[in-house]
N, C-alpha and C positions, 0 to 999 in steps of 0.2 A: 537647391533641392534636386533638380532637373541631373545638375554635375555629377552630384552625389549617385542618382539613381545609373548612371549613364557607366559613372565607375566601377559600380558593385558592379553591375552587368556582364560589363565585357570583361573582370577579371572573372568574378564567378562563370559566366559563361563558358569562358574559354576552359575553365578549368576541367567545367561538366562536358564540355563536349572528346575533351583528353581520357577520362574516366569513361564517358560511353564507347568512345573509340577502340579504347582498349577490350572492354565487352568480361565477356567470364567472370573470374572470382574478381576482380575490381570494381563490376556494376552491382553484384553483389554487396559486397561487402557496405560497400559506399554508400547503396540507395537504404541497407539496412541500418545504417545508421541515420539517417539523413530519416527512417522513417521512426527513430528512435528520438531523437529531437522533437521532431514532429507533434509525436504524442506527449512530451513534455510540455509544449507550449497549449496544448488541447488542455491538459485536466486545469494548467495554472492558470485559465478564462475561468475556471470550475473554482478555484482555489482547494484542488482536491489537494493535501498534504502530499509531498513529493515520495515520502519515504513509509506512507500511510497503506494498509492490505491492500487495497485496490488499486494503486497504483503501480505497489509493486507487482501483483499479479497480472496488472495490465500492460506491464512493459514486458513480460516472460510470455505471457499470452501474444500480445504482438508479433514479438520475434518469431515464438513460435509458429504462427501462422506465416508467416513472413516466409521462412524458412524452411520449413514443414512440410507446409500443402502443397499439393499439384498432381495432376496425371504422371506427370511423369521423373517422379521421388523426391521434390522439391529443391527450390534453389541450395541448398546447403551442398547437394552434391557438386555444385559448380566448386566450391571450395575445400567441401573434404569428399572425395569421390569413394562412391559407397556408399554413405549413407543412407537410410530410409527414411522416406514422408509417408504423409498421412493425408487420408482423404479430407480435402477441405468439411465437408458436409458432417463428417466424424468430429472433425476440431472445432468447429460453431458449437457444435451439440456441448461436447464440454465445456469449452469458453461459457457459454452460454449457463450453463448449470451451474459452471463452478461460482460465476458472479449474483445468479440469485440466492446462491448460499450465504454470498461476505456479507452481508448484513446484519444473518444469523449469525455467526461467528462473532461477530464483534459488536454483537450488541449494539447495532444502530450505531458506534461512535461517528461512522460518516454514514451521510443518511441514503435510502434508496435513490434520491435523486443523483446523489455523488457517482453510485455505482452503477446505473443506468448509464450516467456522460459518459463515464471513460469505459464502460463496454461498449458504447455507439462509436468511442476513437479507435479502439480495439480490431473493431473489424470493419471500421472505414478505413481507418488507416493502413492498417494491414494486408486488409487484402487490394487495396487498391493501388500501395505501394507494391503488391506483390504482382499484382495485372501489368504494371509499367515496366518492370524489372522484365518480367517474361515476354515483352514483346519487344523489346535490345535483343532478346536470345532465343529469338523464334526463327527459327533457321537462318540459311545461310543470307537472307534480305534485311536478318534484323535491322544491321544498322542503318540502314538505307530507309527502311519503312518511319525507326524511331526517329531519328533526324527529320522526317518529313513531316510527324505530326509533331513535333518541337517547333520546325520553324513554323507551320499553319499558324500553331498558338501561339509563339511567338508576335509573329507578324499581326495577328488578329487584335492581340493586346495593343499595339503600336497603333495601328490602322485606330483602335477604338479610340485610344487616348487622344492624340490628334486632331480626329475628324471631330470627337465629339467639345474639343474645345472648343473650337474652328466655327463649326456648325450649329454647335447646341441644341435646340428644340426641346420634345418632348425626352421625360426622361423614361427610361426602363423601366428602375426598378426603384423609385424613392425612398420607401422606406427601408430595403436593404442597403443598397449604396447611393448615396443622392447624385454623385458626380457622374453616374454610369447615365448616356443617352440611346434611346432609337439610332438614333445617326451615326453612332459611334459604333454600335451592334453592329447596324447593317454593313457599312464600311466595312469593318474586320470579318464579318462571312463571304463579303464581292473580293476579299484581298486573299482569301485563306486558299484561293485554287493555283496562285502563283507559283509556291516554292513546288507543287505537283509539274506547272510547266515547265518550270528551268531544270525539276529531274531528267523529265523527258527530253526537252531539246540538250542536255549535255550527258544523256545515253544512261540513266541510273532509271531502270524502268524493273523494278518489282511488280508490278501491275502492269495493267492496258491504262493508258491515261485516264478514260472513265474510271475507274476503279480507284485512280492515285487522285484523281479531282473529289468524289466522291470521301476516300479516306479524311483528306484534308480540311473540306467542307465539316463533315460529323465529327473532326476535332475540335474546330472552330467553334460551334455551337456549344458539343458537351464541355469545352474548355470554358466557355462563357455561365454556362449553367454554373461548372464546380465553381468558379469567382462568386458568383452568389449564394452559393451554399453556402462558402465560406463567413462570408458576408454577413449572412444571418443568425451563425452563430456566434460571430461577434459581436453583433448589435446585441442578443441577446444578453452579456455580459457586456454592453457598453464600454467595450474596447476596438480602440481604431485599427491597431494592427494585434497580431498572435502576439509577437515578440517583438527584438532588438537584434538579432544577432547579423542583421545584410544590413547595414545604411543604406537609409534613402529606399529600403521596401518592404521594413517589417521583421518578420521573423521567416521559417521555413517553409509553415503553413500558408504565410503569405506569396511565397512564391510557387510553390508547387500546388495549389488550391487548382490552378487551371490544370495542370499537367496529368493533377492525378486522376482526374474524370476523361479526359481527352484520353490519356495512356488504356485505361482501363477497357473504354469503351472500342476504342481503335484495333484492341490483344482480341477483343469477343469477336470483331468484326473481321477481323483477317480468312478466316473460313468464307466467307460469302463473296470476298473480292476474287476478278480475274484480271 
């Protein structure tokens, strides 16, 4: 299993780090998909029908927030240059509306529960694949800053898994993940200011080190928060992983569950660091 996990890794790895490399209409496209998956493995914890109102509206909804929103004309212009966004706060509002209507329309055939989940994937997923995306292309430090809260989260998930086999104790979070420890927590927060030093000592300094320790650390955490978020909406549908589609780690949701709170919260955070 360990094998398995260690393969998908470093091929997918490597592959994501080629795609963020390149940045522009390739982190686009790629993460818009990738949050397009995403929300497929979300409604079928639901067993919301794939091809059912709400789902289909919730992958158009998606993208279009995905896409769409932003201060400044939304990611799609990275692709077709010109086009117009739309304020996020305008696109909730409709999302929002249009999904307390499916119900009415269709005559309850899926129930309000159905269309509540996949509006909560909607604009979890959406905009927080959208927060991740924007800060790879947040000026000219993008790729420097995103790489550095990838490896924190990274490294934090390694640091946890290890120590906390290692060490054991008290657990975190029991009835969300049983296997997650204290010790494994802490470990991955004391490991998550490294890849900030080795920017520094080999001259990659977006920030004052304070500011890159500091990033790294609040990746570390909110990275560990989204891992149980995710967690809990799995248990709720008494499924181990989202999906199938990485051997040896689930589905998509399963691996970007950290990335996509760490990413999000790291994009909001950028204004306050020097």
């Amino acid at each position: 299993m360990l094998r398995q996990r260690v393969i998908t890794a470093v091929i997918g790895g490597g592959g994501f780090f080629a795609i963020l490399y390149l940045g522009g209409p390739w982190i686009v496209v790629f993460i818009g998909i990738v949050a397009a998956l995403a929300f497929g493995e979300w409604i079928h914890l639901k067993r919301v029908p794939l091809w059912s109102l709400p789902a289909v509206l919730g992958f158009a909804a998606l993208e279009g927030i995905f896409f769409l929103t932003g201060s400044e004309g939304g990611l799609l212009q990275w692709v077709w240059p010109g086009s117009v966004g739309f304020d996020l706060d305008e696109a909730v509002w409709v999302v929002v509306v249009l999904f307390v209507l499916i119900p009415v329309l269709i005559r309850n055939e899926q129930t309000v529960l159905d269309t509540a989940f996949t509006l909560l994937g909607v604009l979890y997923l959406g905009i927080l694949f959208r927060d991740f995306t924007w800060l790879r292309l947040s000026g000219e430090h993008g790729l420097a800053v995103c790489t550095l809260v990838l490896l924190s989260v990274w490294a934090t998930d390694s640091a946890a898994y290890f120590v906390g086999r290692r060490v054991r104790g008290p657990k975190l979070a029991p009835v969300l993940s049983p296997n997650k420890t204290l010790s494994g927590s802490a470990a991955g927060i004391l490991i998550s200011p490294v890849p900030a030093l080795v920017f520094f000592a080999v001259d990659i300094r977006p920030y004052s080190l304070p500011g890159m320790v500091i990033l790294g650390m609040v990746a570390s955490f909110a990275g560990q928060v989204g891992d149980l978020a995710e967690s809990a909406v799995k248990r709720a549908f008494g499924a181990k992983d989202s999906g199938n589609l990485l051997p040896g780690h689930g589905g998509v949701l399963d691996r970007f569950d950290s990335l996509l709170l760490a990413g999000s919260v790291a994009y909001h955070l950028l204004g306050y660091l020097r």
